[in-house]
C-alpha positions as CSV (number, residue, x, y, z in Angstrom):
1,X,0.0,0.0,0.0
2,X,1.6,3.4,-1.1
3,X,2.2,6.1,1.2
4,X,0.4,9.5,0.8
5,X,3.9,10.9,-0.2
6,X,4.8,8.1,-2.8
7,X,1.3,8.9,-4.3
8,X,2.2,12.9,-4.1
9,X,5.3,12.0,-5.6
10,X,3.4,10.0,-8.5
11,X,1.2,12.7,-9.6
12,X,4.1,15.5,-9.1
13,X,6.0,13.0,-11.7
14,X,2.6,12.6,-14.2
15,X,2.3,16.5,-14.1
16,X,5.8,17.1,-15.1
17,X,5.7,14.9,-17.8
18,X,2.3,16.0,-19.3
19,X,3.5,19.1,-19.3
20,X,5.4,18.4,-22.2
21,X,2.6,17.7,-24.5
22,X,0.3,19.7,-22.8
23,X,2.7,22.7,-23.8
24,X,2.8,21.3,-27.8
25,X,-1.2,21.3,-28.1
26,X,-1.7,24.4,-26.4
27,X,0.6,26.2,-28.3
28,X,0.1,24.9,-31.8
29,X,-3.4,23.9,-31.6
30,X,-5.5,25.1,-28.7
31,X,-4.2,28.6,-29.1
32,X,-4.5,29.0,-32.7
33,X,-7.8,27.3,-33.2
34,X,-9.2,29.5,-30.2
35,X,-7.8,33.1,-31.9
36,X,-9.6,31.5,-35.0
37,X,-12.8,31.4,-33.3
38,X,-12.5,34.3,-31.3
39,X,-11.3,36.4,-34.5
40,X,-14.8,35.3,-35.9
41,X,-16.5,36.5,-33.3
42,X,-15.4,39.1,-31.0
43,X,-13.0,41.3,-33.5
44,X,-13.3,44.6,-32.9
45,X,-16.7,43.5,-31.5
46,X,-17.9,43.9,-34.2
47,X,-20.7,41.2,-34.3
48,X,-22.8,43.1,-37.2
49,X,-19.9,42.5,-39.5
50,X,-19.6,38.6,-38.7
51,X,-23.3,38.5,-38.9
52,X,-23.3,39.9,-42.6
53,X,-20.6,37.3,-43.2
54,X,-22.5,34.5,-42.1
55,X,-25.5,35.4,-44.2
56,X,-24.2,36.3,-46.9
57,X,-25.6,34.3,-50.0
58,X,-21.6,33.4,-50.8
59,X,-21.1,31.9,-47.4
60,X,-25.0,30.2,-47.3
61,X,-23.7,28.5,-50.5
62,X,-20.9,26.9,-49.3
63,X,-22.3,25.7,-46.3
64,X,-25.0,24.0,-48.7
65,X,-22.2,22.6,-51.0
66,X,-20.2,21.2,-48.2
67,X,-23.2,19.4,-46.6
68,X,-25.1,18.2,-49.9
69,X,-21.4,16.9,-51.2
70,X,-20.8,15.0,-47.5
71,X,-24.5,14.1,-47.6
72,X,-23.7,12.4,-51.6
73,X,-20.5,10.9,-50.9
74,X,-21.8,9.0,-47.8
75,X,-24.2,8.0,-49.3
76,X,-22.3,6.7,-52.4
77,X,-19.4,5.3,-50.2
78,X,-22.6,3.0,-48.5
79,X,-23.8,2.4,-51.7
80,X,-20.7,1.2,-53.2
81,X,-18.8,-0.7,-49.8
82,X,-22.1,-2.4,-48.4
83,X,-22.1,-4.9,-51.1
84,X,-18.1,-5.3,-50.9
85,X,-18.5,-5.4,-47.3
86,X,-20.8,-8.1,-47.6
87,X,-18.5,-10.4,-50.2
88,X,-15.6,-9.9,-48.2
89,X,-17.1,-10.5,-44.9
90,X,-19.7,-13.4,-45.3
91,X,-17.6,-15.5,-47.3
92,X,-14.0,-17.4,-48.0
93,X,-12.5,-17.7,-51.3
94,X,-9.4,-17.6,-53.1
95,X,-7.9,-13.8,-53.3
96,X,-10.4,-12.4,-50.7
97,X,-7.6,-10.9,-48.5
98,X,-5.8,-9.8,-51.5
99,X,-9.1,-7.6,-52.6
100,X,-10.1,-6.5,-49.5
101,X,-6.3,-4.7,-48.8
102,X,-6.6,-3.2,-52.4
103,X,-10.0,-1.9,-51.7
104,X,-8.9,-0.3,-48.6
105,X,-5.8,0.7,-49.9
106,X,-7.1,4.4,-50.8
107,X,-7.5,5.2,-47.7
108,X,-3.8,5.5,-47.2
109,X,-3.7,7.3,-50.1
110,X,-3.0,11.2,-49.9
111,X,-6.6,13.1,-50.6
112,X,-4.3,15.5,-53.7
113,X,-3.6,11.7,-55.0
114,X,-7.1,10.9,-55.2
115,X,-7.8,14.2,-56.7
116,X,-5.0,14.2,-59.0
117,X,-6.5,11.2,-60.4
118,X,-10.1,12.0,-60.8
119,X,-8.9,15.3,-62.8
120,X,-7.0,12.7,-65.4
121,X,-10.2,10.4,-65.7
122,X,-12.2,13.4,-66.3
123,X,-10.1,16.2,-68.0
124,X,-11.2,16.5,-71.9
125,X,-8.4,14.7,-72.5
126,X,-9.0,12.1,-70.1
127,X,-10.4,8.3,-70.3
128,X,-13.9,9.2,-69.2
129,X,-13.2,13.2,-70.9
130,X,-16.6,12.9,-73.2
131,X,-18.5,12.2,-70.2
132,X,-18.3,15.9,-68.8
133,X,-17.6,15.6,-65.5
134,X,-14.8,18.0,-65.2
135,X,-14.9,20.5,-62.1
136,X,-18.7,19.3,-61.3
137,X,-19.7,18.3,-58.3
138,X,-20.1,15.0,-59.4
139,X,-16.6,14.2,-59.7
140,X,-16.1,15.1,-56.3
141,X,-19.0,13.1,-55.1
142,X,-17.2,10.1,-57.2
143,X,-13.9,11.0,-55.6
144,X,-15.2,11.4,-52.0
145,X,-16.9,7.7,-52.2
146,X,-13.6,6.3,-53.9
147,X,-11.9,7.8,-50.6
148,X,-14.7,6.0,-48.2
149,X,-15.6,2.8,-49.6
150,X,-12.6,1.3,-47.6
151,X,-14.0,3.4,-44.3
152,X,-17.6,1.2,-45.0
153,X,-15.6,-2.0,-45.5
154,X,-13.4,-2.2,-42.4
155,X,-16.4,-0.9,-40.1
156,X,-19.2,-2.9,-41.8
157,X,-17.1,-5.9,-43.0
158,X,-15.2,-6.2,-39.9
159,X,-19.2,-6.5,-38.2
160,X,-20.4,-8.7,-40.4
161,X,-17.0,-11.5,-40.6
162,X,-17.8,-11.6,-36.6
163,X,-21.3,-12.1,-36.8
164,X,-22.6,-15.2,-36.1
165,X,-24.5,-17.2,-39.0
166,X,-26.4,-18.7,-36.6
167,X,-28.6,-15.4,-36.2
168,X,-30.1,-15.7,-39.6
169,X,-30.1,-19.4,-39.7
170,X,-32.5,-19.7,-36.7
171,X,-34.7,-17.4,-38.5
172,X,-34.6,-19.3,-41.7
173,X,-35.5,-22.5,-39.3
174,X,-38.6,-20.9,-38.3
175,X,-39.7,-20.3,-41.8
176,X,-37.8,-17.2,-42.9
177,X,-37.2,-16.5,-46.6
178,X,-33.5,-15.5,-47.3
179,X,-34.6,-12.1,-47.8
180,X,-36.8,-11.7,-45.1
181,X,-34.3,-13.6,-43.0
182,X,-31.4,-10.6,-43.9
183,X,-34.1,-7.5,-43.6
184,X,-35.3,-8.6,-40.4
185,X,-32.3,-10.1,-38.3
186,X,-28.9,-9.7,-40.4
187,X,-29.7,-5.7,-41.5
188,X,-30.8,-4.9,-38.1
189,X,-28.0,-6.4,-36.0
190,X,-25.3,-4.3,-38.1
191,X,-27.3,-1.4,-38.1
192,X,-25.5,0.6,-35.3
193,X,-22.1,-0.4,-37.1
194,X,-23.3,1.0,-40.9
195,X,-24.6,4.0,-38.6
196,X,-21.4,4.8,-37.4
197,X,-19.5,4.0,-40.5
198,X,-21.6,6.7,-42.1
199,X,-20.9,9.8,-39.5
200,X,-17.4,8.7,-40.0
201,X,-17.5,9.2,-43.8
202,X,-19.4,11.6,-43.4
203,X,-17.0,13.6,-41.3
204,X,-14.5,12.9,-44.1
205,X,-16.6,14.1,-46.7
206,X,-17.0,17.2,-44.9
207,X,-13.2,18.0,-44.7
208,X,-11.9,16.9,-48.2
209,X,-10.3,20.3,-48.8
210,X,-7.9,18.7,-51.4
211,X,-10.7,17.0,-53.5
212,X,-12.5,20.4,-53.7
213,X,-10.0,22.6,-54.4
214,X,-8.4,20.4,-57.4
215,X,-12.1,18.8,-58.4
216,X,-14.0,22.3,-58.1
217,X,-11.4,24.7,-59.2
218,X,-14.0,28.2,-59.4
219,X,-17.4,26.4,-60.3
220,X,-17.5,24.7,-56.4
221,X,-16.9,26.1,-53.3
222,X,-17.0,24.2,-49.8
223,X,-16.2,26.4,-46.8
224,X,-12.5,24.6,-46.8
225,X,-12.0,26.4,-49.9
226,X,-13.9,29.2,-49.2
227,X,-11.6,29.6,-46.1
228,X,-8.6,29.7,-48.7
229,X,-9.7,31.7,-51.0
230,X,-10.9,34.3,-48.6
231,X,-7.3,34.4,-47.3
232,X,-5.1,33.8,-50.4
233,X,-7.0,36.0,-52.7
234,X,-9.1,38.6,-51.1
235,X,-7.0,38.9,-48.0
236,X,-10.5,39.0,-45.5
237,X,-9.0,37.3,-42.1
238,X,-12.5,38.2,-41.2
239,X,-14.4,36.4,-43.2
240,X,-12.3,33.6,-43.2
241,X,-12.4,33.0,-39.1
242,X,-16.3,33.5,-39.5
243,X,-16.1,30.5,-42.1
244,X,-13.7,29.1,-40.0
245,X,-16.4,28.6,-36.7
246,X,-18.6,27.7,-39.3
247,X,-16.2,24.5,-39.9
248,X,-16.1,23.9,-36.5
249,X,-19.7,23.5,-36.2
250,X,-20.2,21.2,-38.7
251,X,-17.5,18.8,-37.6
252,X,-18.8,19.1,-34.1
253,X,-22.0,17.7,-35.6
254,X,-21.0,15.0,-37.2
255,X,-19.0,13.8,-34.1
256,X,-22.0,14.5,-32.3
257,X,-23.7,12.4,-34.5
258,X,-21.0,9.6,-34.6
259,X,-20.5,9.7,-30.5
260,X,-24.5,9.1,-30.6
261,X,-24.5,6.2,-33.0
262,X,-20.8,5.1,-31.9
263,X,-22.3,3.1,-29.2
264,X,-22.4,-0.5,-31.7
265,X,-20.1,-3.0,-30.5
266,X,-18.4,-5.9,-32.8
267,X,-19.6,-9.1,-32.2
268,X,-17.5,-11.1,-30.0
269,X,-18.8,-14.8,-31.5
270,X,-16.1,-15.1,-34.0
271,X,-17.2,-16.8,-37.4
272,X,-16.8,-20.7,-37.4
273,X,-15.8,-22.0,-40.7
274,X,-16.4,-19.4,-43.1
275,X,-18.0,-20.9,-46.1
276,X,-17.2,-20.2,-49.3
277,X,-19.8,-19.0,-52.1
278,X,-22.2,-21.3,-53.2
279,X,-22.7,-21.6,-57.3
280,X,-25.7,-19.1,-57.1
281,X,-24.1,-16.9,-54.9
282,X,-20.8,-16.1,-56.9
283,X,-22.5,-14.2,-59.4
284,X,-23.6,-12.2,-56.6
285,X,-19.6,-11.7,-55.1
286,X,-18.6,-10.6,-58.2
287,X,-21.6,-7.9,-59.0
288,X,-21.3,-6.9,-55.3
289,X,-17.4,-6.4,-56.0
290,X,-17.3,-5.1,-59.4
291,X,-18.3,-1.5,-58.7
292,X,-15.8,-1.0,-56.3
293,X,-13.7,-2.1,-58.1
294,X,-14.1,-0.3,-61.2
295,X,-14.0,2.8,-59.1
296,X,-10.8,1.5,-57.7
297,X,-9.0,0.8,-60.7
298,X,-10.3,3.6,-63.5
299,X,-9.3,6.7,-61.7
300,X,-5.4,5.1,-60.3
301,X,-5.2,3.9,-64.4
302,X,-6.0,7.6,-65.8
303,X,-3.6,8.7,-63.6
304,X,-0.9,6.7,-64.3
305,X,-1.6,7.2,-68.2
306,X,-2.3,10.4,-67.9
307,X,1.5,11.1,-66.4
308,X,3.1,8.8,-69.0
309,X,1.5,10.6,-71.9
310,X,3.5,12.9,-74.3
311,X,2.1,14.4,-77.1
312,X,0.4,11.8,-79.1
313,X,2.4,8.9,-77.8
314,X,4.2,7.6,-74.4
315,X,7.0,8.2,-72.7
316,X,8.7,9.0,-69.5
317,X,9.6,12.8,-70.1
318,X,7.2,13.7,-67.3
319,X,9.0,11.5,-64.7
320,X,12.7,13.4,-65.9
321,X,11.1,16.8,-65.5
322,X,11.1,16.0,-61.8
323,X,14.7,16.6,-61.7
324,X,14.5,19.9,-63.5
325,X,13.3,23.6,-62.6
326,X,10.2,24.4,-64.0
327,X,9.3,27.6,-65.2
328,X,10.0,30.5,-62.5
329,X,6.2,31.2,-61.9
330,X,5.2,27.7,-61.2
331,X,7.7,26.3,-59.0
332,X,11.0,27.8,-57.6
333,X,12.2,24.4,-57.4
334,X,12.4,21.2,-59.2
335,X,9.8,18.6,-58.1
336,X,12.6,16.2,-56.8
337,X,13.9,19.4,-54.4
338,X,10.1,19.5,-53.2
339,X,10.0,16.2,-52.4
340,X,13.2,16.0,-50.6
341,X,11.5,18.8,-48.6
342,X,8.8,16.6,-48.1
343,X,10.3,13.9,-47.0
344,X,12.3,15.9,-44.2
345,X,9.6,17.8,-42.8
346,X,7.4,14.3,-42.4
347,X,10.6,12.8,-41.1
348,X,10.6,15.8,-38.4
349,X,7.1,15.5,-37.9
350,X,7.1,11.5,-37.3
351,X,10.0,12.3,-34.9
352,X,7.7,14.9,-33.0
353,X,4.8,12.3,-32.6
354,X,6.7,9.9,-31.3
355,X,7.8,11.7,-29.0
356,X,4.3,13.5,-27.5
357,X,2.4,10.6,-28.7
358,X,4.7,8.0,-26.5
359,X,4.3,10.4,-24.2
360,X,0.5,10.6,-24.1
361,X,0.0,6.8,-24.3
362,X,2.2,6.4,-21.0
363,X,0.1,8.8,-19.3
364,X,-3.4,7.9,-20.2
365,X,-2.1,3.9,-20.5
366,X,-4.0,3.4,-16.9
367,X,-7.1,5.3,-16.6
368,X,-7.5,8.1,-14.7
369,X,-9.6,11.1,-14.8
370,X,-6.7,13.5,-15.5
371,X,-5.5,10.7,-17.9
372,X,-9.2,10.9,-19.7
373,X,-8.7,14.3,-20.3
374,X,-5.7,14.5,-21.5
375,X,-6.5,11.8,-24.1
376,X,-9.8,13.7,-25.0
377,X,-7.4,17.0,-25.6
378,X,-5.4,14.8,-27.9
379,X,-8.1,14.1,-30.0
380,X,-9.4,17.3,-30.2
381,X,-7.1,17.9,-33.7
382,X,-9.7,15.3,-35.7
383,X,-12.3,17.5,-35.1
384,X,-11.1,20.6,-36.5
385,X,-10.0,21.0,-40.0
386,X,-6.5,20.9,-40.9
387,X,-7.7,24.3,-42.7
388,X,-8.8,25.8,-39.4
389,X,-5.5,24.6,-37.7
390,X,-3.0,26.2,-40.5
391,X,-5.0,29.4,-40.7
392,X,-4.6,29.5,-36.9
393,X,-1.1,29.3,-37.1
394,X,-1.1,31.7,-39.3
395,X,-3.0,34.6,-37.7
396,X,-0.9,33.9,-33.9
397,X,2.6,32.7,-34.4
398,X,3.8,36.1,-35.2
399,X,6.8,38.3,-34.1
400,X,4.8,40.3,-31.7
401,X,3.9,37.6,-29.4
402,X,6.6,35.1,-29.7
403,X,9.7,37.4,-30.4
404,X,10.4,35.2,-33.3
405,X,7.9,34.7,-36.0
406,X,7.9,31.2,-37.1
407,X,5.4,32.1,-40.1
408,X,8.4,32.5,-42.2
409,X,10.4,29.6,-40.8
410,X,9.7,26.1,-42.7
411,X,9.4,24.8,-39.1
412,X,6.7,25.3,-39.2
413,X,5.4,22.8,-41.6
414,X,6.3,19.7,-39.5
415,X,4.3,21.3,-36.3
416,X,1.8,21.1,-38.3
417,X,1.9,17.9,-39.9
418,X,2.6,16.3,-36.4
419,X,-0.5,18.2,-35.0
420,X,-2.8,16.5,-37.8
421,X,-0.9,13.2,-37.4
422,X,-0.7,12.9,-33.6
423,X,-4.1,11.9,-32.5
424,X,-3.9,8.6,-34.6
425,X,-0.5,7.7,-33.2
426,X,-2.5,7.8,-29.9
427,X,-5.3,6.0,-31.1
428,X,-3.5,3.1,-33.1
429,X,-1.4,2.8,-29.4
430,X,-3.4,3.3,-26.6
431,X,-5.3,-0.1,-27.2
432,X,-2.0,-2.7,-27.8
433,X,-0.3,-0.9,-24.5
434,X,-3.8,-1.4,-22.9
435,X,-3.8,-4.8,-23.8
436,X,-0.2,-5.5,-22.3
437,X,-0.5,-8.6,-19.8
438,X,0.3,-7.7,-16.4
439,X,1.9,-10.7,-15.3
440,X,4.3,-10.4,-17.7
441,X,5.5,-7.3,-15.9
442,X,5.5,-8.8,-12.9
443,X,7.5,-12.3,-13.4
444,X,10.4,-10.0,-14.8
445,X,9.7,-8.1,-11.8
446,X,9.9,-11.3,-9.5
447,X,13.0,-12.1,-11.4
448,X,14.9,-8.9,-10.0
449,X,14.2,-6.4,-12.9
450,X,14.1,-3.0,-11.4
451,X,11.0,-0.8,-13.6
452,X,13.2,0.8,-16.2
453,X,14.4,-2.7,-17.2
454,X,10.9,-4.6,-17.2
455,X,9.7,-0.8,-19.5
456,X,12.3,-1.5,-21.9
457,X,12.8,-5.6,-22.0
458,X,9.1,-6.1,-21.8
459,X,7.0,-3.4,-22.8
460,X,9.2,-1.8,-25.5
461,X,9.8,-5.5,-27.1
462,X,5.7,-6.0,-27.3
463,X,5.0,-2.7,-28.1
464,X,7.7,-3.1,-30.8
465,X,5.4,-3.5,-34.2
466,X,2.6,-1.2,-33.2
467,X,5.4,1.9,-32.4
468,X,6.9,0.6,-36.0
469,X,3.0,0.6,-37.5
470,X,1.5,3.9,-36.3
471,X,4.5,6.0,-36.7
472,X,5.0,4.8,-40.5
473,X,1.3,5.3,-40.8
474,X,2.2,9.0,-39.4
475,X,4.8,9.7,-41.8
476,X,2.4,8.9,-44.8
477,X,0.2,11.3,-43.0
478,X,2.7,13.7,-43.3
479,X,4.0,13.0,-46.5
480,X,0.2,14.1,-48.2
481,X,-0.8,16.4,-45.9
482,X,-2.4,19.7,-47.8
483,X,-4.9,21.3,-45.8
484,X,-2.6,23.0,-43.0
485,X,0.6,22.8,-45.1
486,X,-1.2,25.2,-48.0
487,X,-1.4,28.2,-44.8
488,X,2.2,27.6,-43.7
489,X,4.5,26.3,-46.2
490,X,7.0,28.5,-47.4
491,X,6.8,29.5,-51.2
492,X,10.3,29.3,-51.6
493,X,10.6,25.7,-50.1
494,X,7.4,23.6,-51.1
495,X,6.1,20.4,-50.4
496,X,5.5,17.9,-52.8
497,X,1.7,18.1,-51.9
498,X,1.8,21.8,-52.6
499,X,4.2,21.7,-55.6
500,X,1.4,19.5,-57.2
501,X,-1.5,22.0,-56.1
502,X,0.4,24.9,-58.1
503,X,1.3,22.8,-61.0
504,X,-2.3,21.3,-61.3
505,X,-3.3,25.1,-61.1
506,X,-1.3,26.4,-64.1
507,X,-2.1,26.0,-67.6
508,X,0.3,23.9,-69.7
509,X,0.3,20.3,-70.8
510,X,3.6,19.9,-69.3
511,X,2.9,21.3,-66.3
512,X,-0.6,19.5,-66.2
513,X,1.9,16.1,-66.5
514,X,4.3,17.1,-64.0
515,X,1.6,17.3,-62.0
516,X,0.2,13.8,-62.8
517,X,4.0,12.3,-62.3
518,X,4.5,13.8,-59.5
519,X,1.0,12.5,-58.1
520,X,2.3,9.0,-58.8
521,X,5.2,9.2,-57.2
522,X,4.0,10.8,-53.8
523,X,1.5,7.6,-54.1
524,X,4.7,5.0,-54.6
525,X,6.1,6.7,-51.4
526,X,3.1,6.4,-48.8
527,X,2.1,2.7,-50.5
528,X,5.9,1.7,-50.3
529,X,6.3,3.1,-46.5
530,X,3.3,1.4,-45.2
531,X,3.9,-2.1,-47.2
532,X,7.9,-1.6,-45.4
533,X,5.1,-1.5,-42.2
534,X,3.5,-4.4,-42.8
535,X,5.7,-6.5,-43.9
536,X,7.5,-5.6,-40.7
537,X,5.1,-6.2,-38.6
538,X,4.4,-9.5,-40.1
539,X,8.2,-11.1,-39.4
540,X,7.5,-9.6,-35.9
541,X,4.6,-11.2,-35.1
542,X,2.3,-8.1,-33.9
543,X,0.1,-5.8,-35.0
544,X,-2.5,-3.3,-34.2
């Protein structure tokens, strides 16, 4: 039993090390987003003027766009990964596992990927160009269900691999057609799990700033881009920290509305001897695949064509312009210089998570209530926009309250990454160090090992593949990060992700194709740094 002074001693010790993260959010989060919000509205006092903002038919529209797009792509990303979920989930056959990690391979995919490709497949000169979908809202709403179907078949499939057949086959003994059999006892039971699968998309949908801005160029605004626009081109910090609250408010709600419906539970019956299709039934497996596949494979294809074509034939000039300078107005650099920036400021960043997110997961490891709320103050950065966060930064890191105005240092750019990437280093750890046997711990113990030694020759040898796995899913987050890194990267030192928005933003074929190039070889990067992750994690024998 510990003394009132060892416990003292105990929380004096949590306290000074929370202070280090505690520090890092409230200074590159929780300060910025709040002088966002407060700009918005308390400036000046000035309520009126916010007031006109906010009702202002400009503003009204993009708050409709951005929920009727969210609203569309959920609903398409059900549409389409429901029936994959299914296939994947209820049955066994040969190359399931091989489709179900392409299908949720865009995931990992950085958003100005995704919407690097959906510009190929629909530019005029494009696979799908006659169909005249270019910078509609219906190549967004394609692109935003490409991004969720593998959101709707992890939740949903996960559901229904773990629920137990013998649900519907009771009902089917008391007389129960097939379909009335799935309508009445299968649909119901993973209701609460398609539920929450759909806030979730639906949050995404909301926040796609990349898909927008490259998909929409001037015919579609969402407040994201309305956001940027109001502060690259018009210069109204106003109206942007209006629009910013706005944000804010529509996240909230779909949390709100995932927190309601986030109470479904997986089953814990695991399936016994998966079946495989029966004759009738593969015919259905293949429709019920095809469409996600299709919207899988058409847009990555244009992509990759699209970068490879050269005037009327093929070749690889697009992937040598990387190594040169472009023009002086597009890029300052050459694309292989912004990539090499890229890849050090996500190396900085992943460094930075590891640190506060090892940090974090120590602290809130054993639950507490000041634990609890430090974890909940983690996750705080996934719901607000990246948007919000880098226009934060941007209106408060200054000289005047700092004495050193990191807005013009390219430090900048990693802060950020690591504030976007930190909450899913938390989340991917907390449950493998929660689910660390105890008696482990204490036979080392038994066997003389003093704390530090049982931390490091115990713990740190378990925890070993889930560190490896959620810090090289961080760096991929880094690597495509746009939404924060568009407010504060430096002009004169880009990122790849913002070297491809300017180049997709000029006129040009060649810059059009260095775009396209470039887009393939950010997605070679994240793909090859999280197959190095799970093929790692597979010769150590853990995993998340």
């Amino acid at each position: 039993m510990s003394t009132p002074s060892a416990t003292v001693r105990r929380q004096l010790a949590w306290w000074a090390v929370a202070v280090v993260p505690l520090s890092f959010l409230g200074l590159f989060f929780l300060w910025p987003v709040a002088s966002v919000l407060v700009r918005g509205l308390f400036e000046d006092w000035d309520m009126a003027a916010g007031w006109a903002v906010l009702t202002s038919s400009r503003t009204l529209e993009a708050i409709w766009t951005t929920l009727y797009l969210a609203l569309l792509g959920t609903l398409g990303s059900l549409a389409v990964g429901l029936p994959a979920a299914w296939a994947l989930g209820r049955f066994e056959w040969r190359g399931r596992r091989t489709v179900r990690a392409l299908l949720t391979t865009p995931f990992v995919l950085p958003t100005l990927v995704v919407a690097a490709a959906f510009s190929a497949l629909f530019s005029s000169s494009g696979l799908l160009g006659s169909w005249g979908l270019d910078q509609t809202p219906a190549s967004i709403v394609l692109a935003l269900t490409f991004f969720n179907v593998s959101v709707v078949v992890r939740l949903v499939g996960n559901a229904w691999e773990t629920m137990p057949s013998s649900l519907a086959a009771a009902a089917r003994t008391l007389g129960a057609s097939r379909a009335r059999a799935y309508w009445n006892v299968t649909l119901p039971a993973l209701a609460p799990t398609i539920a929450s699968a759909a806030a979730v998309v639906f949050l995404f949908c909301s926040t796609s700033f990349a898909l927008v801005l490259v998909l929409g160029g001037s015919r579609v605004r969402t407040v994201e881009t309305e956001i940027y626009l109001q502060v690259n081109q018009f210069l109204d910090l106003r109206a942007a920290s209006v629009l910013a609250l706005v944000q804010v408010a529509i996240v909230a709600l779909a949390l709100w509305i995932s927190a309601r419906v986030g109470g479904a539970r997986g089953f814990t019956q695991a399936v016994q001897g998966r079946r495989g299709p029966r004759r009738f039934e593969r015919l259905a497996v293949v429709g019920a695949l095809v469409p996600a596949v299709v919207l899988l494979v058409l847009p990555l294809s244009a992509l990759i064509e699209r970068s490879l074509r050269v005037g009327d034939g093929y070749g690889l000039d697009h992937y040598a312009a990387i190594f040169s300078v472009p023009a002086r107005n597009v890029l300052p650099v050459s694309v292989a210089q912004a990539t090499l920036n890229s890849v050090v400021t996500a190396a900085i960043a992943t460094v930075i998570v590891a640190v506060m997110g090892l940090l974090v997961t120590a602290l809130v490891a054993r639950r507490s209530r000041r634990g609890s709320l430090l974890e909940g103050l983690t996750m705080l950065p996934l719901g607000v926009s990246a948007v919000v966060v880098g226009l934060g930064m941007l209106l408060t890191l200054n000289t005047s309250v700092l004495g050193v105005d990191l807005r013009a240092s390219w430090w900048l750019v990693p802060i950020a990454q690591a504030i976007v990437a930190l909450p899913l280093m938390v989340r991917a750890m907390l449950p493998a160090v929660r689910s660390l046997d105890p008696r482990l711990r204490a036979a080392a113990a038994s066997l003389g090992a003093s704390p530090w030694r049982v931390r490091w020759h115990v713990d740190a040898v378990l925890l070993r593949p889930a560190v490896a796995a959620s810090l090289a899913f961080s760096f991929a987050i880094a690597m495509g990060e746009f939404g924060a890194t568009a407010f504060v990267a430096r002009p004169d030192r880009p990122t790849l992700t913002t070297a491809i928005a300017r180049l997709l933003s000029r006129p040009g074929a060649e810059n059009v194709g260095l775009a396209y190039a470039s887009s393939v070889m950010l997605a070679v990067l994240v793909a090859a740094v999280m197959l190095a992750s799970e093929r790692w994690r597979a010769r150590s024998g853990g995993g998340l």
